[in-house]
Structure formats: C-alpha cells, structure tokens
C-alpha positions in Angstrom: 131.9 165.7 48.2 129.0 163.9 50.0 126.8 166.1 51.7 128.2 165.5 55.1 131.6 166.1 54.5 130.6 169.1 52.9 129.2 170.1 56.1 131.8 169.1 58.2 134.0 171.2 55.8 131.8 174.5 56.4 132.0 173.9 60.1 135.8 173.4 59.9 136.0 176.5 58.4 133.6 178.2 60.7 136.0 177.0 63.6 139.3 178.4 62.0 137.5 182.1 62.1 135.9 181.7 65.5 139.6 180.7 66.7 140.9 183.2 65.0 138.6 185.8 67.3 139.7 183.1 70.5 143.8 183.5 69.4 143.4 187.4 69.2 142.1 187.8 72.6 144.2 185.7 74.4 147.2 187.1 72.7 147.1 190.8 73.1 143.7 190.8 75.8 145.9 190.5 78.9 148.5 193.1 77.3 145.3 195.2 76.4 144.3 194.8 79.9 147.7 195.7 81.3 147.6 199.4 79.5 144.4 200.5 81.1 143.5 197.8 84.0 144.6 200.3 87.7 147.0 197.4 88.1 148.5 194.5 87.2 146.4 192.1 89.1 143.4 193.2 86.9 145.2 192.8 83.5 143.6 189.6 82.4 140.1 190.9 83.5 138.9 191.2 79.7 140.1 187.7 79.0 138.2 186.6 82.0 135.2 189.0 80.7 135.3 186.7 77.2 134.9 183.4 79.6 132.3 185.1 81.7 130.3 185.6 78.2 130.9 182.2 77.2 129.3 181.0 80.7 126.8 183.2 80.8 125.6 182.6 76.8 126.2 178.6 77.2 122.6 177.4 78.2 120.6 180.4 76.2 122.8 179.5 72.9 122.1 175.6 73.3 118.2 175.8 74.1 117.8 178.9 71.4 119.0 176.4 68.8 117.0 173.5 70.1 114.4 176.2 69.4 115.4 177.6 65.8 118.0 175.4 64.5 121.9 175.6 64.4 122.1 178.2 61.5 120.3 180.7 62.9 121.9 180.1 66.3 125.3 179.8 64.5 124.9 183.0 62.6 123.7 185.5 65.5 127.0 184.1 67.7 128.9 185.4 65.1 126.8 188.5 64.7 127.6 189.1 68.6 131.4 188.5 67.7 131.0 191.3 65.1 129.8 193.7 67.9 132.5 192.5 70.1 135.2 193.7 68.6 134.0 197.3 67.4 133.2 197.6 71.0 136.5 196.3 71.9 138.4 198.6 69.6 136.1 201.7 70.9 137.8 200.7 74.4 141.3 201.3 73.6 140.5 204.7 71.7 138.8 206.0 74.2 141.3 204.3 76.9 138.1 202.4 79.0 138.1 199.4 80.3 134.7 198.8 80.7 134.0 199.3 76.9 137.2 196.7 76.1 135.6 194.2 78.6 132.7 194.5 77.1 133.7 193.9 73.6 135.6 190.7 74.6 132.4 189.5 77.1 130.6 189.6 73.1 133.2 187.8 71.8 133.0 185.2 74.9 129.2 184.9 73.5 130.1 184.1 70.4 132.2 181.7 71.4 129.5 180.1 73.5 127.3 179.4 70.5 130.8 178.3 68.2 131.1 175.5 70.8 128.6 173.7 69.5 129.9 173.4 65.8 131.4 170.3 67.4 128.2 168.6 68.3 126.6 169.8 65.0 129.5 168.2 63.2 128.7 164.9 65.2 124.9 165.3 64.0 126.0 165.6 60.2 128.2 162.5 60.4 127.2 159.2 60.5 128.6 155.8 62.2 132.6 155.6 62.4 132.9 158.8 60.9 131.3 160.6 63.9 134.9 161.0 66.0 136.4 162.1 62.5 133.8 164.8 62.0 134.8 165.8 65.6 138.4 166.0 65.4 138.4 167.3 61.7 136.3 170.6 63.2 138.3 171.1 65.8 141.6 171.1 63.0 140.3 174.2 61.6 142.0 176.0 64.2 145.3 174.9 62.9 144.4 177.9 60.4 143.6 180.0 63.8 147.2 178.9 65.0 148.7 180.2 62.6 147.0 183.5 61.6 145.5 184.6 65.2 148.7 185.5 66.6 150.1 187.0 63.6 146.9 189.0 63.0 147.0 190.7 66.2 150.4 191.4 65.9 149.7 192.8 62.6 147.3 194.9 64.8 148.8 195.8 67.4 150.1 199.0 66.3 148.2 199.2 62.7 146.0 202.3 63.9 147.4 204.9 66.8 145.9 203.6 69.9 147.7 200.2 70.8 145.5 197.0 69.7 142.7 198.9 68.0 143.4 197.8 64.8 143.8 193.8 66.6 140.1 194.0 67.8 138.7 195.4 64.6 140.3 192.5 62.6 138.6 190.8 65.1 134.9 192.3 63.4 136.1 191.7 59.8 136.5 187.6 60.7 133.3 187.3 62.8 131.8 189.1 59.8 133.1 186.3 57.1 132.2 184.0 59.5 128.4 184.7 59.0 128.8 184.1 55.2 130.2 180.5 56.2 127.6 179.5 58.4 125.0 181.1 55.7 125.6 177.5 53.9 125.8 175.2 57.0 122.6 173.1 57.0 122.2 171.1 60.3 119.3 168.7 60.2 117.2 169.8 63.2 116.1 167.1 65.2 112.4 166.3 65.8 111.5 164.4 69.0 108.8 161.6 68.8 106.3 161.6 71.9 107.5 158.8 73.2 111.3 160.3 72.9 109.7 162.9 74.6 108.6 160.7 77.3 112.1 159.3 78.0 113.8 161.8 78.3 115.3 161.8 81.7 115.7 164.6 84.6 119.3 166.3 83.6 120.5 165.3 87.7 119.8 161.4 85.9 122.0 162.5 83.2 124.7 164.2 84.9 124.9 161.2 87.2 125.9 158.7 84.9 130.0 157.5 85.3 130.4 158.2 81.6 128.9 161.8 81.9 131.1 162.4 84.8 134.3 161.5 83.7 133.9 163.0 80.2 133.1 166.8 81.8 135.5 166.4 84.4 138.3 165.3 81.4 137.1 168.4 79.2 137.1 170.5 82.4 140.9 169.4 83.1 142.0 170.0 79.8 140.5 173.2 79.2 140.8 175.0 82.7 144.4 174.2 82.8 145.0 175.0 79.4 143.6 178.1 80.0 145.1 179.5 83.3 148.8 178.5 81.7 147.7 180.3 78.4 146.5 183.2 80.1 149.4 184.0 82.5 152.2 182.9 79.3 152.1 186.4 77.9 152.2 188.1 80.9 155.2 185.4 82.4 157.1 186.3 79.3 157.3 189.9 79.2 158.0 189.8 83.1 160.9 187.2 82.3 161.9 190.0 79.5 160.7 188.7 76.5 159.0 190.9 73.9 155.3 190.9 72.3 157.0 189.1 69.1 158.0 186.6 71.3 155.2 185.8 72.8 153.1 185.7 69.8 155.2 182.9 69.1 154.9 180.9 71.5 151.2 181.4 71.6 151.4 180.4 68.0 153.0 177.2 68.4 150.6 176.6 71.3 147.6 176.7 69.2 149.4 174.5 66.5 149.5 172.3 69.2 146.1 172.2 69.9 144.7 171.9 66.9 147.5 170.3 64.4 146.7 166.7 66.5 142.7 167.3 65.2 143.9 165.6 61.8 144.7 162.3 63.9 142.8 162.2 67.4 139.9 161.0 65.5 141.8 158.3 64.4 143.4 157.4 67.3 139.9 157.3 69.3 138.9 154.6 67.2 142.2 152.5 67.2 143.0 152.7 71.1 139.4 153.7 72.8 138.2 157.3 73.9 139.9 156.5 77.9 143.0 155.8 76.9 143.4 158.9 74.3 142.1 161.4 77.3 144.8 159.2 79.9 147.4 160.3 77.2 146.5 163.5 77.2 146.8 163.8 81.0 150.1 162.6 80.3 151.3 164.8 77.6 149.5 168.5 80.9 151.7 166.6 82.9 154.7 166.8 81.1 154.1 170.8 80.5 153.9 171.5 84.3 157.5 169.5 84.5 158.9 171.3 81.4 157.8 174.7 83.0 160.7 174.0 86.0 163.5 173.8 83.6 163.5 177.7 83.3 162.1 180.5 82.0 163.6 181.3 78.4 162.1 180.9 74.9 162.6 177.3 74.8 161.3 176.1 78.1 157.9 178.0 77.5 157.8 177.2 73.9 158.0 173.2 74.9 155.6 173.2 78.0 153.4 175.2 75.7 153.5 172.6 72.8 152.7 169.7 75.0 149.6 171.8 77.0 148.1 172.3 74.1 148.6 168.5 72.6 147.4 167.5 75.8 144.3 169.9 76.2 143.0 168.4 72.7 143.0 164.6 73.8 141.3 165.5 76.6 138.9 168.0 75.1 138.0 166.0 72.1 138.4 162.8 74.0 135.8 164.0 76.8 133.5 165.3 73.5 133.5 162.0 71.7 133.1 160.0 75.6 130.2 162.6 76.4 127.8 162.2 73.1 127.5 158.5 74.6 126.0 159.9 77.5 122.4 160.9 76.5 120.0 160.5 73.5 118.9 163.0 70.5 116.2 164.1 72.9 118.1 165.0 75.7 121.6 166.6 74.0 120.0 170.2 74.5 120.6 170.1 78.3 123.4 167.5 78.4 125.2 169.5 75.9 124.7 173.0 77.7 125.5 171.8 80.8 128.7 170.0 80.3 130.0 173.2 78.0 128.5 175.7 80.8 130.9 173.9 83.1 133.8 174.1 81.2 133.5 177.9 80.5 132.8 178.6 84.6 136.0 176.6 85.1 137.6 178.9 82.1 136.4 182.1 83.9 138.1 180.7 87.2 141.6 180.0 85.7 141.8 183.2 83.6 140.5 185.3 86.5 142.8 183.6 89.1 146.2 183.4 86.3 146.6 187.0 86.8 147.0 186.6 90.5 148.8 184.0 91.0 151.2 185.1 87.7 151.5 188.5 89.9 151.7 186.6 93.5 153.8 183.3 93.5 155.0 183.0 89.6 155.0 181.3 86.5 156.7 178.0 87.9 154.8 178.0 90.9 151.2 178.6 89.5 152.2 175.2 87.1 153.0 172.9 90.3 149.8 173.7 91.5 147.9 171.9 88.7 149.8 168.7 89.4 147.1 167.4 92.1 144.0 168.3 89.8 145.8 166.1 87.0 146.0 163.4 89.5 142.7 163.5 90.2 141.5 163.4 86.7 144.0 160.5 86.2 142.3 158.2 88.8 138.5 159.5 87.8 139.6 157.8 84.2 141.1 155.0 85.7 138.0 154.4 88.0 135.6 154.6 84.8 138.0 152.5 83.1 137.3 149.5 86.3 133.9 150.5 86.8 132.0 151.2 83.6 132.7 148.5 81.3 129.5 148.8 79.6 129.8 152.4 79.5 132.9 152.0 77.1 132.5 148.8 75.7 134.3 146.8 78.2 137.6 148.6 79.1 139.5 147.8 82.2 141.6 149.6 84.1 144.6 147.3 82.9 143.4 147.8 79.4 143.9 151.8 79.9 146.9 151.7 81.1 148.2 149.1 78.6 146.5 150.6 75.3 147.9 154.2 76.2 151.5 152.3 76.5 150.7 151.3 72.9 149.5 155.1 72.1 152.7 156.4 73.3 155.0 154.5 71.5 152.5 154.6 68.0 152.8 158.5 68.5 156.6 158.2 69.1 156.8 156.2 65.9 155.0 159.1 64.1 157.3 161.4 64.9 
C-alpha cells in the first residue's frame, strides 16, 4: 500500500468511529433530551449543544493544528470525545440536563477537529486522486451507518438509567479512535516568505464565486440534512412508531450518506464538481416531496434515503469545489471559516427542528426547505454562467446538461 493510501485508509477509519459518536447522538440525543428536558420543545437541546461545540471548537481546532500538526490536533478531538460521553452518561444517572448537554457539547468538539480528516486526506493525496481521497474518508461512515444506530440501541437499556450505557459506548470509540490517529502522519505544511506574503485578507477569500457557492452548497446540504434528521426521531414516535423503528430509519439514512462516498469521487471527475452538487439538490428535493406522501415506515424511510444521498453530493461536492478556493498558505482560515459556517447553520436547524417538529409538523417543517433549495439551485447555476475559469469553463447549459447525463448514469447503476 503506498504511503498515501495508507493514510487515507487511517483517516477512513478515524471517520467511521467519529460517526459512530455523530450516529449515537443523533439517534437517542433527542429521546435523551425528551426524558429530562421540562418539555418537549427543549428535547433536541443536547443535539443542538453537540452543534454549538462543533461551532464554537471550529476556528480554535483549525488554527491549533496549523500550529502543532494534524496528529496532535486529531488526537486531543478525540480525547474531548472520550470526556464527552462519561459526562454524558453521568447526566442520565443523575437525571441533569446540564451534565448530558455538556457531554454532547464535548462530543460537538470532537467533531469540530474530525472535520478536518477531509482536508488532511486531500493533503496526503496527490493529483486525480485528491476527490478519491475525499470521498473514500467520508465512506468510512458507511461502518458508522451501520453500527451507530445499532450501538445505541444496544445501549439504550444496557445499564438501569435509560441511554447510559449508549453514551459510554460513546467513550470506548472516541477512545479507539486515538489509537487510529496515533499512526496518521499528515505532512505539515511550511509556508515560504513569499507564500507568506500572498496570502490574502480572508474577506478576499470569502469573496471569490467559487468560495461562495461551495459554503453555501455545503451549508444546504448539511443544515437541511440536519433539521430533517433531528426532528425524524421525534416525528416518528409522535406518528407511533417505536425506538427500533427509528433506529432504522436513521440507519438507512446514514447508509445513504456515506454508502455514495465509494463513487462521488468518481463521479466528480467524470461530470464536474457543479453538476454533482446540482444533483444532489435534486436528489433534498425529492425527500421534501417524498415526506408528503405520509407518515409510515416507508415514506420516512425513502425521504430519509434520498436526504442523505443528497447531503453527500453537496457536502463532498462543496469540499472538493472549496479546496480550489485558496492556496496551502491560506487553507487554515479558509478552511475554519467555511466549516464554522456550516456548524452555526447545524446549531440553527437542530435548535429550531424541535420547534417546528412540536409547532407546525413533520410535513410542514419539510415544505419549508423547498425555497432555500431553490436558492442554492440558482447560486450553482449562476457559478455555472459566471465563473468559467473558476471551474474550468462550465456553462450553465453544461450543468444542466451533464447532470441529465449523471441522472440517467446513476439510474443505470442501479
């Protein structure tokens, strides 16, 4: 195994146990919440708490690492994991909810440093293998998909208090995470002076088209993904649906948002980075439609698949689209602030899914997304006229055209 595909094989692996931590709290933290939150309004406030970390440990994790190097960075996000859930399991023993937000605000940091196993996987590769290296990190949570959900079901009632034993599983994969990332070796980066010199104001950087349209696709993809994830469990056991249930359809979720990692790279590099994240619009779409059909296992089961299909076009689209956006020099603050972005958004949808879960309803909350989705559709479509240089000469004909020829080549696949 060359060396870099070694590397990109540590971080893969580093991303399934990270997910792992992500699936757990997004399965059972609203249902945690729901048992000691004063009421139901406030049940997703320690999913919101693990966004909140992520925001609030987005900048500090990316310059620390500019600083020390992605091991060390890499290794003390999963140390604050480890704390997270002890701290998250202490909550439901002692039945506070400030001790379980706390715990999952720890694991929100960790997951603001695991963000950028991504862009380290992007600095290990070299040439066409760069979008590979992308997507092929991002499929280790296929293994999350699978296990997360079933793990904190497994926990759910493995010691007396309800989800104790979820969160400390939790610990034990943050903990085995550290031994993977012992091994990752990221070469750090040394700027030049004259680097150093060109290195332009980050209001330069944010400004550029392709910068633009990349965070606002990754923004899309994630905050919608997000709100609908965080108000499914709570929509299903209001719609009578069991825990079971919704571990299932949570499951098949995160299949869908990391199974497509084997093949997005790939697709990137046959069709173009615009017309993948137009596709993925598409596919977000197509969930808030499916979501009108009804309410049983199979409607949210579908809209669930395609969100999460959809979320990973547009997340790793808008990654691969973004790393065009600034040099070596400059990724610290591009990097930080595109991902700080993201995470606000995150804390927005999963602090307003309760509410609007609790106020208008599962159907209703979906129809709401259908104008941001617009939007982001005509933002590519405007890079797509405007920006040729930016991505190499696509037109607006040639998105619309080439993600014709995407839909019927994934059609064929299937």
């Amino acid at each position: 195994m060359r060396p870099m595909h070694r590397q990109v094989a540590l971080l893969a692996t580093a991303q399934a146990l990270f997910q792992i931590v992500s699936a757990l709290v997004m399965t059972i933290g609203g249902l945690a919440g729901s048992i000691l939150a004063p009421s139901p309004e406030w049940a997703t406030v320690p999913i919101a708490a693990m966004f909140l970390g992520t925001a609030v440990s987005t900048v500090p994790a990316s310059m620390w690492m500019t600083r020390v190097g992605r091991k060390i960075g890499f290794v003390t996000g999963a140390s604050l994991g480890a704390l997270g859930g002890l701290s998250a399991a202490a909550g439901m023993l002692t039945s506070s909810l400030a001790l379980l937000c706390l715990g999952t605000f720890l694991a929100g940091a960790y997951q603001g440093f695991a963000q950028f196993y991504r862009f380290a996987a992007s600095e290990v590769a070299e040439g066409d293998f760069k979008p590979r290296a992308i997507s092929l990190v991002l499929a280790g949570g296929v293994v999350a998909a699978v296990l997360g959900p079933l793990l904190a079901r497994f926990g759910g009632e493995l010691i007396g208090s309800a989800y104790t034993g979820s969160f400390l599983i939790l610990s034990v994969a943050s903990l085995v995470a550290i031994g993977v990332l012992l091994g990752v070796d990221v070469p750090q980066s040394v700027d030049t002076p004259e680097e150093k010199a060109a290195v332009r104001p980050l209001t330069q950087i944010v400004r550029q088209p392709t910068y633009m349209v990349a965070m606002f696709g990754a923004v899309t993809g994630y905050g919608i993904m997000i709100m609908a994830m965080t108000a499914t469990p709570l929509a299903m056991v209001h719609h009578h649906h069991g825990l079971d249930a919704a571990a299932t359809v949570i499951q098949l979720h995160a299949l869908g948002m990391f199974l497509p990692s084997f093949f997005t790279g790939s697709l990137i590099a046959r069709f173009g980075v615009l017309q993948v994240m137009f596709t993925g619009i598409a596919l977000l779409t197509g969930h808030v439609l499916i979501t009108l059909s009804g309410t049983g296992i199979y409607s949210f089961s579908a809209a669930l698949i395609l969100l999460g299909v959809g979320w990973n076009f547009l997340y790793i689209g808008g990654t691969n689209l973004l790393t065009r956006a600034y040099t070596v020099a400059e990724k610290g603050k591009a990097q930080a602030t595109n991902d700080l972005t993201i995470f606000i958004v995150g804390l927005l949808a999963s602090l307003s899914a309760g509410v609007l879960q609790n106020t208008i309803g599962w159907q209703a909350m979906n129809l709401l997304l259908l104008p941001w989705l617009a939007f982001a559709a005509a933002a590519i479509l405007w890079l797509g006229m405007t920006s040729r240089k930016a991505v190499a000469g696509v037109t607006c004909l040639d998105v619309v055209h080439s993600t014709a020829a995407l839909g019927m080549a994934l059609s064929e696949a299937e």
